[in-house]
gemmi code that builds the backbone of each chain (N, CA, C; Angstrom):
import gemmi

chains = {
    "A": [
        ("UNK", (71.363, 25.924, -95.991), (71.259, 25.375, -97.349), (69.952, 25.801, -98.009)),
        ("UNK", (69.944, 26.095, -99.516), (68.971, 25.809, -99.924), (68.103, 24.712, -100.315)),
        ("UNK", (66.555, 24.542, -100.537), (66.588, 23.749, -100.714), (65.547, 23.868, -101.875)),
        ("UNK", (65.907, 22.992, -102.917), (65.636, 23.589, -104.300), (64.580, 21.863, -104.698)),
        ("UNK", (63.369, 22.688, -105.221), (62.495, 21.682, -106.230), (62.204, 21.759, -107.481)),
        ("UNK", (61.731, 20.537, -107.743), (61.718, 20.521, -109.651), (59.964, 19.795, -109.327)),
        ("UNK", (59.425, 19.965, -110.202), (57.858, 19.485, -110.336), (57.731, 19.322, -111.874)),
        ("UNK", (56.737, 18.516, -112.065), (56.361, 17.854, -113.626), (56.894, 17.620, -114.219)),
        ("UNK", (57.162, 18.333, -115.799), (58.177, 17.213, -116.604), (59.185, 18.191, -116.365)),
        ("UNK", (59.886, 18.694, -115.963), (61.072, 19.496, -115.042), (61.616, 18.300, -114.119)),
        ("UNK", (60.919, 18.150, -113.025), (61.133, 16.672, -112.630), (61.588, 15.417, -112.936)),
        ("UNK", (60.940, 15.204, -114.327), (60.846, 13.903, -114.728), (62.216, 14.131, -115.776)),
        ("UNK", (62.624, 14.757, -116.538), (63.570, 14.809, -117.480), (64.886, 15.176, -117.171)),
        ("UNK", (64.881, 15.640, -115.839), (66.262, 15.753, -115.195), (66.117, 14.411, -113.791)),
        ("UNK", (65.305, 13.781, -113.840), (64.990, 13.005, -112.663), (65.806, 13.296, -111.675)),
        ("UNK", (65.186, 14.566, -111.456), (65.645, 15.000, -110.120), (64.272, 15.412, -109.398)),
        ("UNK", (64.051, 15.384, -108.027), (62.915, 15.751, -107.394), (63.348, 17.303, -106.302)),
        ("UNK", (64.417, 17.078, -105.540), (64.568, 18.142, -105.336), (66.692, 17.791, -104.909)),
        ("UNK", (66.888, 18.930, -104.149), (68.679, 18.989, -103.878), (68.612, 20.086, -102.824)),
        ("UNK", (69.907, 19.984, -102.421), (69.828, 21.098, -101.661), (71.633, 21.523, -102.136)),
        ("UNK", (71.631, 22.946, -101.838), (73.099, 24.004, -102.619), (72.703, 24.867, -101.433)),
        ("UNK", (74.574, 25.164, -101.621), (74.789, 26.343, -100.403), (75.036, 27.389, -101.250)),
        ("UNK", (74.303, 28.883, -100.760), (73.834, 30.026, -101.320), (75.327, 30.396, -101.234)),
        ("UNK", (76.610, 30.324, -100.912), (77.165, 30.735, -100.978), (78.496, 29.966, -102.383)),
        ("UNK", (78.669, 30.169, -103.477), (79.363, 29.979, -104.692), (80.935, 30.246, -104.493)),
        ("UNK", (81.970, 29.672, -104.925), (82.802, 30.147, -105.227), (83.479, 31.579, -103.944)),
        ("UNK", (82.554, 30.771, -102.784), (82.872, 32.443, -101.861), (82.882, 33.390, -101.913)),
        ("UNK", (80.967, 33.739, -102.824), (80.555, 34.516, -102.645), (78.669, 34.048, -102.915)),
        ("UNK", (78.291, 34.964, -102.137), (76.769, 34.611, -101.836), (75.915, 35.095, -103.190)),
        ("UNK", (74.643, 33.803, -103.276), (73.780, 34.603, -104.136), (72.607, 35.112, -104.081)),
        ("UNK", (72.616, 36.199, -104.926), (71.551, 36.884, -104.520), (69.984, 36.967, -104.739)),
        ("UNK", (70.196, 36.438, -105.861), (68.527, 36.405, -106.718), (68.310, 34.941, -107.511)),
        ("UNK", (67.182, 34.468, -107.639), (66.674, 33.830, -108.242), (67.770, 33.849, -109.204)),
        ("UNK", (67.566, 35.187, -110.256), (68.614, 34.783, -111.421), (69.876, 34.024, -111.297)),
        ("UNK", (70.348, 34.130, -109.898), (71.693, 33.783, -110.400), (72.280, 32.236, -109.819)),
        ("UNK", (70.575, 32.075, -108.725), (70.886, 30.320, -108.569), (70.440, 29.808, -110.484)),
        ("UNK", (69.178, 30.394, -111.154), (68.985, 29.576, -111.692), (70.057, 29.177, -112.823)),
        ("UNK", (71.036, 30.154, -113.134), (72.115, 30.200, -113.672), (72.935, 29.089, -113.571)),
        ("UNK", (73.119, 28.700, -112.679), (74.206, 27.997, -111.166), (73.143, 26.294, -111.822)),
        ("UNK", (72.410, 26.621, -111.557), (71.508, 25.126, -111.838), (71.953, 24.784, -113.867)),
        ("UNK", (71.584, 25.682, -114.270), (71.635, 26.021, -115.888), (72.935, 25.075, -116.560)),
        ("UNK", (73.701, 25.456, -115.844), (75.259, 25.100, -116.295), (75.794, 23.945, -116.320)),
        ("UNK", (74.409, 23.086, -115.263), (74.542, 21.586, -115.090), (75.227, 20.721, -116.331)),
        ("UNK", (73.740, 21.092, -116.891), (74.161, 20.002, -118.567), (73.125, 20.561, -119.173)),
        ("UNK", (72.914, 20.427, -120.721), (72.123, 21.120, -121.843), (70.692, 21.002, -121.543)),
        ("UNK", (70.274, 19.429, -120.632), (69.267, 19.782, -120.566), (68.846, 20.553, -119.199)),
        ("UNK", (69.827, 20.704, -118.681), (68.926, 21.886, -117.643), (69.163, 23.148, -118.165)),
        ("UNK", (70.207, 23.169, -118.825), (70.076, 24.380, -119.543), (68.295, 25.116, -120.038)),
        ("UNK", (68.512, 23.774, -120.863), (66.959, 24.134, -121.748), (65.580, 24.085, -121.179)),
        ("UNK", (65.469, 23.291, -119.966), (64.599, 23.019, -119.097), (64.057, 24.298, -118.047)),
        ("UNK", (65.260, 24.754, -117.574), (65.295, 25.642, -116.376), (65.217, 27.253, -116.900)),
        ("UNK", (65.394, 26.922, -118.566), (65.455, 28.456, -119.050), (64.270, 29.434, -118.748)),
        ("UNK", (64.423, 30.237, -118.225), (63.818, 31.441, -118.482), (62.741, 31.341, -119.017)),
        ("UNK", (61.451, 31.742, -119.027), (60.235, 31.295, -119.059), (59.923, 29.527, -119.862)),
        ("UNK", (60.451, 28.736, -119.487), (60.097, 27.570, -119.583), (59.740, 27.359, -118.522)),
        ("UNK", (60.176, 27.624, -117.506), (60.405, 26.941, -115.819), (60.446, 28.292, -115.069)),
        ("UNK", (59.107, 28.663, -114.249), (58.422, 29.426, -113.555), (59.434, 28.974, -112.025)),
        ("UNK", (59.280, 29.781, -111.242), (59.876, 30.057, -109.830), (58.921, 29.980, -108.801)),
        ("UNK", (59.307, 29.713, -107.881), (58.661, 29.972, -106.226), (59.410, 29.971, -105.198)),
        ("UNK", (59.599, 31.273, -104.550), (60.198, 31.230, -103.261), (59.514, 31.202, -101.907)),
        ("UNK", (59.481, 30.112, -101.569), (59.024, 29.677, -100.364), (57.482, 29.695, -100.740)),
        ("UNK", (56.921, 28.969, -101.321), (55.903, 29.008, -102.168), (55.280, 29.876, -102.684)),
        ("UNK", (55.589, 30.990, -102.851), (54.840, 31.968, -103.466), (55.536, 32.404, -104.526)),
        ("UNK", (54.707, 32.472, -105.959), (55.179, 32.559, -107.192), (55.795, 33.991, -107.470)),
        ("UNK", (57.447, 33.928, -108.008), (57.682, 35.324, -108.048), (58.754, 35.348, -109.615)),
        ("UNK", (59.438, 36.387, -109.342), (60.408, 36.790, -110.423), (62.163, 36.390, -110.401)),
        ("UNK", (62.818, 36.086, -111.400), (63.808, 36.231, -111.303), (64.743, 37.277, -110.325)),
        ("UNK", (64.333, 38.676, -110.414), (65.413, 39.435, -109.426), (64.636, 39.392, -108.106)),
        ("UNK", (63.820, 38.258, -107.615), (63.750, 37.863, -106.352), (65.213, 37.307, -105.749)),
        ("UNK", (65.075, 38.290, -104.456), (66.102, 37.896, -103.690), (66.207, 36.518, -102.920)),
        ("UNK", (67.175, 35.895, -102.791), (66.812, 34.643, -101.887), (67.891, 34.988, -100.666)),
        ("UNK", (67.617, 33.707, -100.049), (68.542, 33.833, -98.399), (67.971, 32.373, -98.256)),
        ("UNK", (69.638, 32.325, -97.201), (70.088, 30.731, -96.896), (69.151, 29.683, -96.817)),
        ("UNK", (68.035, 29.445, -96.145), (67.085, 28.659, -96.023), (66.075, 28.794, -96.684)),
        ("UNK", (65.880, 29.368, -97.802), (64.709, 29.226, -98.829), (64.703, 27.984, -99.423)),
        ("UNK", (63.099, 28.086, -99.805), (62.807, 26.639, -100.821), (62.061, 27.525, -101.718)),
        ("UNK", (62.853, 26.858, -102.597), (62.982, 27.518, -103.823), (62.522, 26.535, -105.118)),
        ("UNK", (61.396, 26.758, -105.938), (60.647, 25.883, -106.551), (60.741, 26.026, -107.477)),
        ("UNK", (61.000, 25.102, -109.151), (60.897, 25.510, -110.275), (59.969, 24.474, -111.002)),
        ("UNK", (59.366, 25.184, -112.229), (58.532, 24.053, -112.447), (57.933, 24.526, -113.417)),
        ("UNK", (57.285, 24.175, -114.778), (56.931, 24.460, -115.771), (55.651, 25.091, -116.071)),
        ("UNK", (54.843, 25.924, -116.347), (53.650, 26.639, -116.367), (52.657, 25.463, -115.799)),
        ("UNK", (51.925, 26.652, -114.772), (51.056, 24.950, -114.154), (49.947, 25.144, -115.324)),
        ("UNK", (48.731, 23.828, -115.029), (47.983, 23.372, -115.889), (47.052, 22.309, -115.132)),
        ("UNK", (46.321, 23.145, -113.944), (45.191, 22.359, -113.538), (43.576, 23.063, -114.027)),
        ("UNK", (42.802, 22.274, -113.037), (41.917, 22.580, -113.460), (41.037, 21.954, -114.441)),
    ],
    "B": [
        ("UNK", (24.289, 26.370, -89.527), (25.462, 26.863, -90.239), (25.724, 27.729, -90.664)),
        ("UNK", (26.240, 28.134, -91.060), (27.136, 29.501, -91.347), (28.006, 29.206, -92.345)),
        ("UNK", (27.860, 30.768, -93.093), (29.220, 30.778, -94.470), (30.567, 30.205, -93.903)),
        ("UNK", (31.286, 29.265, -94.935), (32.363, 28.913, -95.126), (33.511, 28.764, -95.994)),
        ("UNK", (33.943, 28.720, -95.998), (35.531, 28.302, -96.942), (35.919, 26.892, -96.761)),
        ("UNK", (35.934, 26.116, -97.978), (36.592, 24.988, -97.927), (37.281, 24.801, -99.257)),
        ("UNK", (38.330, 23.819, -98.861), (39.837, 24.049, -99.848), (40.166, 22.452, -99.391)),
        ("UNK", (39.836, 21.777, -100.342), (40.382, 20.169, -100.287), (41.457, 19.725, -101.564)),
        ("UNK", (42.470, 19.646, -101.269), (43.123, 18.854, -102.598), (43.214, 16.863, -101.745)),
        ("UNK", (43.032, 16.376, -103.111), (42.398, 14.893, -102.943), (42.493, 14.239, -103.557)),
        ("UNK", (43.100, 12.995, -103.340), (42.865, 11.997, -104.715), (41.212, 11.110, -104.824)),
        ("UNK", (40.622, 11.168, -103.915), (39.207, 10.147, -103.881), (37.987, 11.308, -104.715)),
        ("UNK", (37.436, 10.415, -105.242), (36.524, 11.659, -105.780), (35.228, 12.226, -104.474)),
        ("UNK", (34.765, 12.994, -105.427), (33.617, 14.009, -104.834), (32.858, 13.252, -105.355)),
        ("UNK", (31.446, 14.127, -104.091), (29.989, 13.954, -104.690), (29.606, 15.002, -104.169)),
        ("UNK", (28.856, 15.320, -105.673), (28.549, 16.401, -106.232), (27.234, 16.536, -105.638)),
        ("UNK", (26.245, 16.020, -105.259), (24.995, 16.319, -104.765), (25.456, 16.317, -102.932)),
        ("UNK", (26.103, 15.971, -102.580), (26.901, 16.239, -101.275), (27.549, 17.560, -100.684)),
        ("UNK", (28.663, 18.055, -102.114), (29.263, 19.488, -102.011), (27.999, 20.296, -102.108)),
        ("UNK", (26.680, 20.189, -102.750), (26.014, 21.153, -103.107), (25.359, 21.306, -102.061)),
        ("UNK", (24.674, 20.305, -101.740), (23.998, 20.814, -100.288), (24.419, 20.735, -99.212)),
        ("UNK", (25.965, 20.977, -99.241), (26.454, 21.704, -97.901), (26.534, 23.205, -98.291)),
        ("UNK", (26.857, 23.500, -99.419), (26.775, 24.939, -99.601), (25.534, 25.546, -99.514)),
        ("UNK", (24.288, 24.576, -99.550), (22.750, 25.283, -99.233), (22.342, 25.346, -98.221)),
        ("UNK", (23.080, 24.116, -97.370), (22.535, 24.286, -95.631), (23.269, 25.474, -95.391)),
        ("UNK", (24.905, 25.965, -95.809), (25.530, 26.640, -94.718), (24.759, 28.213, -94.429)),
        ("UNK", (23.458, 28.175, -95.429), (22.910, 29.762, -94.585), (21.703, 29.784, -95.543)),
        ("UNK", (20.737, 30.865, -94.930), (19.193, 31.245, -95.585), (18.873, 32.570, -96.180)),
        ("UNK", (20.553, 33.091, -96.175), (20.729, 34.007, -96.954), (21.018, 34.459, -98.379)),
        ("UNK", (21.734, 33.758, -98.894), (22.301, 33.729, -100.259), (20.811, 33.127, -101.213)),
        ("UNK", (20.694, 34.038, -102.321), (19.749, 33.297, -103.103), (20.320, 32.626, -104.135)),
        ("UNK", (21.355, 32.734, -104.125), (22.507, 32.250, -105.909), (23.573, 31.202, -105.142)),
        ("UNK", (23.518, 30.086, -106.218), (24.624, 28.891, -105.654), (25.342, 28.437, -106.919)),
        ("UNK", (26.162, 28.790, -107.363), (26.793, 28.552, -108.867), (27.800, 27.431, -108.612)),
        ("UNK", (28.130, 26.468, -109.376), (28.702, 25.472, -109.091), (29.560, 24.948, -110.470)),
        ("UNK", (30.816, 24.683, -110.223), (31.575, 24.347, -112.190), (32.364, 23.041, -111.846)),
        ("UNK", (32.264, 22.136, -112.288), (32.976, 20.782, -112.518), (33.448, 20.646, -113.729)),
        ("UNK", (34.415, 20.412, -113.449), (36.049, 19.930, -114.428), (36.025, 18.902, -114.508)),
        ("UNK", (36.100, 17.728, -115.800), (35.982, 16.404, -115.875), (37.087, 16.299, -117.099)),
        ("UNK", (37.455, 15.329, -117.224), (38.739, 14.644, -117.953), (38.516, 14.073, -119.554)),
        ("UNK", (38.446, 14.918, -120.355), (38.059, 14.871, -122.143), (38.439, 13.410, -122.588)),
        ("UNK", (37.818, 13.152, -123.321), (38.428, 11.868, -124.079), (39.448, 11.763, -125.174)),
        ("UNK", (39.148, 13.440, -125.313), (40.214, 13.889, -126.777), (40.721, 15.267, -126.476)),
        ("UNK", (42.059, 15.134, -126.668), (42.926, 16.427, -126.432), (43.846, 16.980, -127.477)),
        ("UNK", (43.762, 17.791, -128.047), (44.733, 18.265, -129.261), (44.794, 17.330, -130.499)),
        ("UNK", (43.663, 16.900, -130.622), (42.846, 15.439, -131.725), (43.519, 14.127, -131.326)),
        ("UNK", (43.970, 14.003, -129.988), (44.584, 12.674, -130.049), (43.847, 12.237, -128.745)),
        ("UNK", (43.359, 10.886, -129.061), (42.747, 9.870, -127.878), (43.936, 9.658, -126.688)),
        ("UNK", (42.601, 10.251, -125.104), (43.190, 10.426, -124.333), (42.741, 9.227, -123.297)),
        ("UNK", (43.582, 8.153, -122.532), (42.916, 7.278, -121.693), (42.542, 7.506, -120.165)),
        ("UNK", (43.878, 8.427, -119.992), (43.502, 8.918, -118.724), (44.669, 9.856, -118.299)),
        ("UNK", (44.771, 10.296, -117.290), (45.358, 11.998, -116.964), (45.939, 11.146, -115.822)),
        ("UNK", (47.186, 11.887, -115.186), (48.135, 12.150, -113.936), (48.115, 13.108, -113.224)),
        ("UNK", (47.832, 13.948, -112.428), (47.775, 14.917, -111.940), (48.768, 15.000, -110.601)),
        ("UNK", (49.874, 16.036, -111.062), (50.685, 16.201, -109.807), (50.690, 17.665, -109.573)),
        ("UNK", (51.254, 17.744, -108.138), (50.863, 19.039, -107.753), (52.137, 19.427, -106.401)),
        ("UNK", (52.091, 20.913, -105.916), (53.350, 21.306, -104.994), (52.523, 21.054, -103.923)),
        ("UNK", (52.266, 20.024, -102.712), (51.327, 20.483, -101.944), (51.756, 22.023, -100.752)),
        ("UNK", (52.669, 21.976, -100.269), (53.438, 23.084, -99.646), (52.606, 24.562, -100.002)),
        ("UNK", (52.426, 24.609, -101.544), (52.398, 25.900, -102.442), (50.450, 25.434, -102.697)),
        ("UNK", (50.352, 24.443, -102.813), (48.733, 24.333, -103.661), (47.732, 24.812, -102.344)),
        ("UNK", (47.996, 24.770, -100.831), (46.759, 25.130, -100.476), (46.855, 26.825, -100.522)),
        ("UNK", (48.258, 27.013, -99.798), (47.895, 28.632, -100.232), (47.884, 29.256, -101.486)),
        ("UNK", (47.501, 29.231, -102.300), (47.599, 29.128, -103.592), (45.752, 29.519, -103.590)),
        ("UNK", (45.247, 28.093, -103.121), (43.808, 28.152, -103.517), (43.350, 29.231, -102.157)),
        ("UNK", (43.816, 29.153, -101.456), (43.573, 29.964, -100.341), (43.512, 31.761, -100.832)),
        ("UNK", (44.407, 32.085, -101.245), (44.732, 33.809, -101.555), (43.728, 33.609, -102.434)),
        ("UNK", (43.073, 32.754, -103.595), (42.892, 32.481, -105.049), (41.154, 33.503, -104.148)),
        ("UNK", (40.603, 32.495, -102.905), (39.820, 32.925, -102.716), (39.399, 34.044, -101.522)),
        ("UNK", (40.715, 33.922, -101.167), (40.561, 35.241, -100.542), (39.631, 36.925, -101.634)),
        ("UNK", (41.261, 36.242, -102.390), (41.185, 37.398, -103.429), (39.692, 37.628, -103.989)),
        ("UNK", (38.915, 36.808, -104.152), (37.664, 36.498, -104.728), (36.714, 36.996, -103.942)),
        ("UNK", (36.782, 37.059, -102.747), (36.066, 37.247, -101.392), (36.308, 39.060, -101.294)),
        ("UNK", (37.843, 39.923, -101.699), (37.519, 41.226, -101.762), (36.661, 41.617, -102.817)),
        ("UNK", (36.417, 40.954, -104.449), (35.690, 41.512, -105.389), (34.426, 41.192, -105.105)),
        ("UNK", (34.147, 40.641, -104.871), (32.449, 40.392, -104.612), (32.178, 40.107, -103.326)),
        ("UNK", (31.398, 40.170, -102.846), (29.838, 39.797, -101.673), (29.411, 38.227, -101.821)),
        ("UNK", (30.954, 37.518, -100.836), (30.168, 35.919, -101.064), (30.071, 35.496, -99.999)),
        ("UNK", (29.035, 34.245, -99.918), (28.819, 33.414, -98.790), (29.889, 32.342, -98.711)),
        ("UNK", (29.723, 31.354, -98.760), (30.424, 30.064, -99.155), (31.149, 29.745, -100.208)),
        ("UNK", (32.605, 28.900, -99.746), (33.305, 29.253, -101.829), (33.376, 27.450, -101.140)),
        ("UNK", (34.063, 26.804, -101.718), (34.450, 25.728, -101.903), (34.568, 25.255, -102.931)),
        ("UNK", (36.349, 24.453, -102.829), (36.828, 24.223, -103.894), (37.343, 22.967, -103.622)),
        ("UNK", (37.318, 22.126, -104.383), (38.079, 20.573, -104.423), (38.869, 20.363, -105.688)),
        ("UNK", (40.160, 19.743, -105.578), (40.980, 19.353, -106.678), (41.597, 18.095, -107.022)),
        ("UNK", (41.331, 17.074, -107.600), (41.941, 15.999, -107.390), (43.109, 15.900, -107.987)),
        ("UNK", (43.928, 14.998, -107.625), (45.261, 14.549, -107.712), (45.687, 13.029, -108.119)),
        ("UNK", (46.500, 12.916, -108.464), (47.039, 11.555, -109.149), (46.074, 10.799, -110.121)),
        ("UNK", (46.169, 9.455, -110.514), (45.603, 8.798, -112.047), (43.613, 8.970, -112.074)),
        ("UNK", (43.389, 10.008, -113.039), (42.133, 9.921, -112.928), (41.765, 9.342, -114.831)),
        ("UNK", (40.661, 8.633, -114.933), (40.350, 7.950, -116.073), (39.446, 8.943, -116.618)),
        ("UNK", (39.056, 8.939, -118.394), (38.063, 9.567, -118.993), (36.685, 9.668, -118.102)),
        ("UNK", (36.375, 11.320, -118.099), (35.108, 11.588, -117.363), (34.933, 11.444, -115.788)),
        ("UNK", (35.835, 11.557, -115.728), (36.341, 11.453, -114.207), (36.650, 12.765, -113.437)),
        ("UNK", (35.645, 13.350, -112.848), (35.583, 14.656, -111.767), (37.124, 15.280, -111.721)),
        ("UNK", (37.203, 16.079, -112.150), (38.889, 16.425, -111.697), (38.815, 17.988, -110.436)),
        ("UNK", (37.368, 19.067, -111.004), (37.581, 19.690, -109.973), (36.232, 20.246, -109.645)),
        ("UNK", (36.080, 20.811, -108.799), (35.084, 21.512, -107.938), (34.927, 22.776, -107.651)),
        ("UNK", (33.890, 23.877, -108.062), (33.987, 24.622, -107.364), (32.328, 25.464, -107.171)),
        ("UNK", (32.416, 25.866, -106.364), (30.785, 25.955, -105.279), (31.479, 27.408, -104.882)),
        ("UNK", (30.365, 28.515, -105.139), (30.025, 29.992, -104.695), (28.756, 30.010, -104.400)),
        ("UNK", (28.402, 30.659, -103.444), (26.961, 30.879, -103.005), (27.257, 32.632, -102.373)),
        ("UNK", (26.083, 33.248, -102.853), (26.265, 34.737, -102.218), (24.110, 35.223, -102.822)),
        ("UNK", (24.483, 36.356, -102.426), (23.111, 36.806, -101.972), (22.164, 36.835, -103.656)),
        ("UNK", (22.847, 37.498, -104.447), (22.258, 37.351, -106.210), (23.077, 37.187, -106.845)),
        ("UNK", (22.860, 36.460, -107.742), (23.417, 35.482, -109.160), (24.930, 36.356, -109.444)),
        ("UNK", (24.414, 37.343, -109.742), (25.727, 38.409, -110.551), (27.073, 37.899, -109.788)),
        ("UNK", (27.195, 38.132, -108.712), (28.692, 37.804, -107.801), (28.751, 36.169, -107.846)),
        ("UNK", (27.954, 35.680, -108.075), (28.128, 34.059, -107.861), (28.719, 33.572, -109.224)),
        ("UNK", (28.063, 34.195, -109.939), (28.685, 33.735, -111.715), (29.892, 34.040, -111.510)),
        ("UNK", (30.361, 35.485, -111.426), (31.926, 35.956, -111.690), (32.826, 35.338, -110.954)),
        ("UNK", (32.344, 35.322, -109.464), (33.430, 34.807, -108.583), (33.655, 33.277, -108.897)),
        ("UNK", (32.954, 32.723, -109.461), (33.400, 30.764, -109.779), (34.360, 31.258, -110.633)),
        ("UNK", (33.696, 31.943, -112.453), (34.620, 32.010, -112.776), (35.881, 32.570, -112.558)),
        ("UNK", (36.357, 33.274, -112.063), (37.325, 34.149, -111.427), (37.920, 32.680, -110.819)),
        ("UNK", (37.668, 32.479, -110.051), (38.446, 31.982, -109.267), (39.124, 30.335, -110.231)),
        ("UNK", (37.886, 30.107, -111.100), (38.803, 28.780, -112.338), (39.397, 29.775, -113.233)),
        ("UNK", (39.820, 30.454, -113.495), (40.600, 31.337, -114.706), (41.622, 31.246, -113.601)),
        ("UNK", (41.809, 31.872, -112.019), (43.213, 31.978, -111.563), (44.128, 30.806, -111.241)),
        ("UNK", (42.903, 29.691, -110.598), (43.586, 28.024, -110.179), (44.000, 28.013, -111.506)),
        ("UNK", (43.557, 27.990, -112.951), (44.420, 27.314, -113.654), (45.662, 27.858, -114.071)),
        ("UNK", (46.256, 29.472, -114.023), (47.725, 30.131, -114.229), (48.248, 29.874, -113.139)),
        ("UNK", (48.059, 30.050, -111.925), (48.045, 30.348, -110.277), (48.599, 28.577, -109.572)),
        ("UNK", (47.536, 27.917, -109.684), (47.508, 26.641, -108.593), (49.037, 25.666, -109.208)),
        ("UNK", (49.811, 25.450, -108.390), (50.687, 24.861, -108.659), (50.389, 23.303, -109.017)),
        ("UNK", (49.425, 22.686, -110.298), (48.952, 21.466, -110.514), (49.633, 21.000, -112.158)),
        ("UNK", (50.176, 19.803, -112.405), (50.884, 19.616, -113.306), (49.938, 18.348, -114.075)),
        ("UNK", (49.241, 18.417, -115.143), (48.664, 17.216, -116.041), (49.589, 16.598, -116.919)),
        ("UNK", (49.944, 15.293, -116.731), (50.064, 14.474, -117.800), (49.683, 13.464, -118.392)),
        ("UNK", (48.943, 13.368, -119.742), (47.776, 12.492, -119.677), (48.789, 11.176, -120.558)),
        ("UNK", (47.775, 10.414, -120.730), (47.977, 9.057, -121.722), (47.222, 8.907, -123.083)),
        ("UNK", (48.261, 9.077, -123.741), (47.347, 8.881, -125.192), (47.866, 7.371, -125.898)),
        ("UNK", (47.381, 7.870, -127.253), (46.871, 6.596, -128.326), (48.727, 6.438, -128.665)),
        ("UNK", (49.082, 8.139, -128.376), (50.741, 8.062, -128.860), (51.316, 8.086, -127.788)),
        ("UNK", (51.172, 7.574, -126.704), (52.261, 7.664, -125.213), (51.902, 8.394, -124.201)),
        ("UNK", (52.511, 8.693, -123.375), (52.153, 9.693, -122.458), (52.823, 10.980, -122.567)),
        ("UNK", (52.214, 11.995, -122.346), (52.641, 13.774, -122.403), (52.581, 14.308, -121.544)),
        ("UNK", (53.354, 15.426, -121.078), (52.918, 16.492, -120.226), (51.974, 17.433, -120.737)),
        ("UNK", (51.044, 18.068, -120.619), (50.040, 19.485, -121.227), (50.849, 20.549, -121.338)),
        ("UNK", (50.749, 21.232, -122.370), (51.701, 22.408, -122.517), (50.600, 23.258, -121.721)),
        ("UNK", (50.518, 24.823, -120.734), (49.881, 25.266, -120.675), (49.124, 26.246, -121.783)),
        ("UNK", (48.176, 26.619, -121.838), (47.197, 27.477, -122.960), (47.630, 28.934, -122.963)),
        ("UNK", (47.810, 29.412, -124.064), (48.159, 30.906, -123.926), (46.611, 31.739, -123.464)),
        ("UNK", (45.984, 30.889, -124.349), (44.316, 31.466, -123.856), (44.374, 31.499, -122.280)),
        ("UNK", (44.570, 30.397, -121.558), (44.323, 30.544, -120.032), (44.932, 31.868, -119.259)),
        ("UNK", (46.174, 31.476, -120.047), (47.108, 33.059, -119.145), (46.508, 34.318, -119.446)),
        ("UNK", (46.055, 34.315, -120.864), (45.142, 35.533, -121.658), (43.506, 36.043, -120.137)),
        ("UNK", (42.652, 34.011, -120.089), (41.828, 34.907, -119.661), (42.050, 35.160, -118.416)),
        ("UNK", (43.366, 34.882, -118.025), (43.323, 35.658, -116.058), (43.750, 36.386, -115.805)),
        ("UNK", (44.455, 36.772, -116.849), (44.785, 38.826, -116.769), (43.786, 39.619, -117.113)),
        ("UNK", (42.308, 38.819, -117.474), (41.683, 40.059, -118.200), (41.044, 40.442, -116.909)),
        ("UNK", (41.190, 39.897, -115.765), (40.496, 40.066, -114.496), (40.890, 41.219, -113.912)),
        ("UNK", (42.539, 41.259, -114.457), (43.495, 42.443, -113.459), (43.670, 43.423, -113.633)),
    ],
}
model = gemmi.Model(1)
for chain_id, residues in chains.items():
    chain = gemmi.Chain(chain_id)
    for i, (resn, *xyz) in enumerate(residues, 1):
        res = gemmi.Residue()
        res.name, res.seqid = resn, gemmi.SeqId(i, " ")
        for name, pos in zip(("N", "CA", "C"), xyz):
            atom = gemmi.Atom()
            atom.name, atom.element = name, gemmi.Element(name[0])
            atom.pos, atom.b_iso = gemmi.Position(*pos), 0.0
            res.add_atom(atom)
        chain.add_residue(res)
    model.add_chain(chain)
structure = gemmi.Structure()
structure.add_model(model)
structure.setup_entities()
C-alpha cells in the first residue's frame, strides 16, 4: 500500500491527515506522482483545488521531488502546500 | 571539543547565550561565530498577529535540515553549524529559530547562516499558521523567499 500524507492547511481543509491506496487502479499500476495525484484530485472539488498542481508540493519518501516521479508499492508519499518556516 | 553539527526541532525554547557558547567552546580555531534568530512579528500583512502554530513533517524535517547543512558544509570552510526550530503555539516575540556558524574568518560564516535560512525556509518541511485580529490563517509562502534561494544555485 501506499501510504499517502496531507500537512497544513492541505490537512486541515480536507481533514484528512494521511490514507493509505493500493498503487494498483482499476488493474493497472501507477506510475508517477502525476497520476496518484490525479486519483486523489477526483475525490471532490476541493481536492481538486487543493492538491492541484503547484498548490500542493510532493515528497516521496521524504525527499522533495516532481510530478513524473516514479512511485512503487510502499512509498510515503507527502503532499503539502509551499512550506513557510523559519 | 571539537566541531559539530547540531539539528534540534523542538517545541521548548532556546537559550541563546547557551547555543552560543557551545559553539565557542567547541574549538580555538574558528575566529568568526555568526548567529540569526527568528522571532514571531506582532504584525503580518498589516493585520495584528497574537500568536503563530507551527507544524511540521518530522520524518522529512530532520533530513531536510541535515542535507540543508551538509550542503552548506561543501560551499564553505565551517566549524560548527547548529540549528534549532521550534514547533507548535509560540506567542509574539517568541524565539522561533536558531542558527549558529562558526568557521575560521567572517566571510564563510556570514554566507553560510545565510544560505542555510534562505534554504530552511523553501526546503524545511515547516507549516505557520498564525492568529490574528481577523481569525486564524495559514501563511501563504513569499515569492521573494523562493526568489532568494535560487539566487544561491
Amino acid at each position: 500500500m501506499l501510504k499517502i500524507l496531507f500537512f497544513g492547511q492541505l490537512k486541515e481543509i480536507t481533514k484528512t491527515d494521511s490514507l493509505e491506496i493500493d498503487i494498483i487502479q482499476k488493474g493497472k499500476k501507477m506510475n508517477t506522482v502525476a497520476e496518484l495525484r490525479g486519483l486523489l484530485q477526483a475525490k471532490s472539488d476541493i481536492w481538486n483545488e487543493y492538491l492541484a498542481y503547484g498548490k500542493a508540493l510532493v515528497a516521496v519518501n521524504q525527499e522533495m521531488t516532481s510530478d513524473d516521479a516514479e512511485i512503487n508499492e510502499t512509498d510515503e508519499i507527502a503532499f503539502f502546500p509551499p512550506v513557510t518556516g523559519g | 571539543m571539537s566541531h559539530f553539527t547540531q539539528i534540534s526541532v523542538q517545541s521548548q525554547d532556546f537559550d541563546f547565550a547557551h547555543e552560543y557558547q557551545k559553539l565557542r567552546d567547541s574549538n580555538n580555531s574558528d575566529g568568526a561565530l555568526v548567529t540569526f534568530v527568528g522571532l514571531v512579528r506582532d504584525i503580518n500583512l498589516q493585520q495584528s498577529v497574537s500568536s503563530l502554530f507551527l507544524e511540521h513533517y518530522p520524518a522529512m524535517t530532520k533530513k531536510v535540515l541535515n542535507n540543508i547543512v551538509e550542503e552548506a558544509r561543501t560551499k564553505w570552510q565551517l566549524g560548527s553549524v547548529s540549528i534549532i526550530h521550534r514547533i507548535g503555539q509560540l506567542q509574539v516575540s517568541e524565539q522561533i529559530v536558531f542558527v549558529g556558524v562558526t568557521s575560521q574568518h567572517r566571510q564563510s560564516a556570514y554566507h553560510a547562516n545565510e544560505f542555510i535560512m534562505d534554504y530552511l525556509k523553501t526546503q524545511a518541511p515547516f507549516w505557520k499558521k498564525e492568529t490574528t485580529t481577523q481569525g486564524e490563517q495559514w501563511i501563504d509562502a513569499k515569492v521573494s523567499d523562493i526568489k532568494k534561494s535560487q539566487d544561491w544555485s
